[in-house]
PAPA-154830 format. One record per atom (N, C-alpha, C): residue in one letter; x, y, z. Coordinates in steps of 0.02 Angstrom, whole numbers, plus 32768, in hexadecimal, padded with zeros to 4 digits. Layout:
# residues N
AXYZ
...
# end
This chain:
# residues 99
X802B7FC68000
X800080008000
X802D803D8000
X801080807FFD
X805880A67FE6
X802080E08002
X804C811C801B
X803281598025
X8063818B800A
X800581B87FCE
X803281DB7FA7
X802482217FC4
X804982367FDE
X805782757FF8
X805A82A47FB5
X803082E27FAA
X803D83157F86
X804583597FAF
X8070838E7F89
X809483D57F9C
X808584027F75
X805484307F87
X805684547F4F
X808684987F37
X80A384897F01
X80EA84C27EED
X80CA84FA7ED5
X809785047EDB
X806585537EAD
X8020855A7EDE
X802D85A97EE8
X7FE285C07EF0
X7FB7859A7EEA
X7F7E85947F2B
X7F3E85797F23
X7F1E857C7EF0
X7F1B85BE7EDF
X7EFB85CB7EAE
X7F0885B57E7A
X7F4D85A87E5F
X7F6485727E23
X7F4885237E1E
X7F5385027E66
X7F2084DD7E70
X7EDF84BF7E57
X7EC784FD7E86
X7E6F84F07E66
X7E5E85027E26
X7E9E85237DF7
X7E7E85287DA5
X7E9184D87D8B
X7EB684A57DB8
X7EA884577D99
X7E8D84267DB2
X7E56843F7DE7
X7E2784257E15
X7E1C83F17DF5
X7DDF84117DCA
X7DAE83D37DA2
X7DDA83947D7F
X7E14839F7D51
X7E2F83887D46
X7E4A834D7D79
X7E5683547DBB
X7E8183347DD5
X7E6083177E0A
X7E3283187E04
X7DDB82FA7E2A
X7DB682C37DEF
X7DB282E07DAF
X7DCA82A27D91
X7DF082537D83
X7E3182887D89
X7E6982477D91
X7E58821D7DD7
X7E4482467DFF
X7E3E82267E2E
X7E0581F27E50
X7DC882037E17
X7D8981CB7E19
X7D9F81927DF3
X7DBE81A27DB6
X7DDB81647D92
X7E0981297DA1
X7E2B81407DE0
X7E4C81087E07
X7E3380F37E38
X7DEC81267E67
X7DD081017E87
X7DA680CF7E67
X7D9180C17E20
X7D6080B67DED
X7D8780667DFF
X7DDF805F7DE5
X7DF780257DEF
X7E0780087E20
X7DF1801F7E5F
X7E1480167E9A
X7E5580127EB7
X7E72804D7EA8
X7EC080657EA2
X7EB680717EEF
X7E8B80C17EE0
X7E8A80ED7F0C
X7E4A80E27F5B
X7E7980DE7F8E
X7E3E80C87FBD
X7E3581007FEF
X7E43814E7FEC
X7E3E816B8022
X7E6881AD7FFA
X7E4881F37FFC
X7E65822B7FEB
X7E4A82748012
X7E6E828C801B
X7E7282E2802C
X7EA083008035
X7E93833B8046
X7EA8837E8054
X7ED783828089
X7F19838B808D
X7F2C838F80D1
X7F1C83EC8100
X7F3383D4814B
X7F25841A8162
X7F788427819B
X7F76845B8175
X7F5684A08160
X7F5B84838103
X7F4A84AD80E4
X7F2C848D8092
X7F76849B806C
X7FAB8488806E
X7FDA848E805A
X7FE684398029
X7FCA841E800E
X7FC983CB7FE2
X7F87839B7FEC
X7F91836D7FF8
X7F5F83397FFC
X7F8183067FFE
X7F4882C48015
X7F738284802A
X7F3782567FF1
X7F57821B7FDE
X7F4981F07FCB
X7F4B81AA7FDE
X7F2881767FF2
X7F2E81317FFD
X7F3681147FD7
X7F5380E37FB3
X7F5B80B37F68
X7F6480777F88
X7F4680357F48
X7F5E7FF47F68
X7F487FB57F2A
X7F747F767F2F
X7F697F5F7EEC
X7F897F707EB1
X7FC47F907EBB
X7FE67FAF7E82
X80477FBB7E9B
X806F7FB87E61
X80A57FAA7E7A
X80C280067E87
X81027FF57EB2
X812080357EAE
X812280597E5F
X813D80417E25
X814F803A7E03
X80EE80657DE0
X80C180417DE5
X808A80657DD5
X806980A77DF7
X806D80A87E21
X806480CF7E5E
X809781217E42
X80D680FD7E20
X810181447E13
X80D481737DD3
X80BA812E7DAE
X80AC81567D7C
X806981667D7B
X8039814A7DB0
X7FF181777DAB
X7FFF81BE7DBE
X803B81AE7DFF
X803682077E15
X805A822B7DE3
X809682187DBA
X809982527D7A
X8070825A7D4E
X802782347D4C
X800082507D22
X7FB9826D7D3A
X7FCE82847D78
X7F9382AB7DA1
X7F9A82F17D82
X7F5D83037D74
X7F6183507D4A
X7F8D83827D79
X7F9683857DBC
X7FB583A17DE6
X7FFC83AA7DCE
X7FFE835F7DD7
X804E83537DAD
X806B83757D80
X8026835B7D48
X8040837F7D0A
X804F83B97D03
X801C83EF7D27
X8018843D7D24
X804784587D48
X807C84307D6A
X80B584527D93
X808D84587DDB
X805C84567DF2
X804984797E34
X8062844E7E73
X806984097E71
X807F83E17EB0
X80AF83B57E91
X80CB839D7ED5
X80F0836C7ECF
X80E5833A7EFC
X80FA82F57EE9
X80D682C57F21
X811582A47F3B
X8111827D7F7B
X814582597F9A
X811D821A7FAC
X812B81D87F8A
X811481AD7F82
X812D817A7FC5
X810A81517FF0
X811A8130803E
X810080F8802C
X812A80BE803D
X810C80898024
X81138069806B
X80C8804A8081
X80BA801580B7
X80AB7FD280C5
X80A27FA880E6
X807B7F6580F0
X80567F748104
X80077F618107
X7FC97F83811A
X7FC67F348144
X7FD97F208184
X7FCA7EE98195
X7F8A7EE381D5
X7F767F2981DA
X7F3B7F3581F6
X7F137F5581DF
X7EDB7F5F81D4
X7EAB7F8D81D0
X7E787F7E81E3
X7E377FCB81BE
X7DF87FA881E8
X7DD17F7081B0
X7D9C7F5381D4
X7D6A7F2A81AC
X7D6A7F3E815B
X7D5F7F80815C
X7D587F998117
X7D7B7F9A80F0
X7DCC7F958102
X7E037F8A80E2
X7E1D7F5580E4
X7DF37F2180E3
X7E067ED78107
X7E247EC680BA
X7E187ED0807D
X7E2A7EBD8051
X7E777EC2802F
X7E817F0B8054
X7EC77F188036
X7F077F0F806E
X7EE97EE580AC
X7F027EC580DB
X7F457EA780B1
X7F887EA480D4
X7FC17E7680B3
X7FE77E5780FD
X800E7E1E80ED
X80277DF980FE
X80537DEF80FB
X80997E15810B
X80D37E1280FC
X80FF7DD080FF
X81257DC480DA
X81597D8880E7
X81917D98810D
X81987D6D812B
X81B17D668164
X82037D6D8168
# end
């Protein structure tokens, strides 16, 4: 599972002119079940992402093709975890590390 940390390098306001755009990208991976959990961090300086089911290696390249990305406004720092707990609801993307 991986946490994608985003930063934003431009004005809010640069931002929200690739809102829609990047609210998009971002239904389309919840669409495949990439994406299991997203917002805003606080104070509003990026956003966080949950991902799971997908390799580092994929994970690099959804976030360079987040309109964010593209438009210069953030940058992301990608955390990769073992999810060997969670709740009921995340019982699926539960893992089991080897030992």
């Amino acid at each position: 599972m991986f946490v994608m940390e985003l930063t934003y390098t431009a004005p809010v306001e640069d931002v929200e002119d690739e809102m829609d755009a990047h609210i998009s990208w971002l239904d389309g991976y919840y669409a495949s079940g990439v994406f299991l959990a997203s917002g805003r961090k606080v104070p509003r300086d990026g956003g966080v992402i949950l991902a799971g089911g997908v390799s580092r290696a994929e994970v690099e390249r959804i976030a360079a093709e987040d309109p964010f990305t593209v438009a210069g406004v953030c940058s992301y720092r990608i955390t990769e975890f073992i999810a060997t707990k969670t709740s009921a609801d995340l019982s699926t993307v539960r893992e089991n590390p080897a030992v």
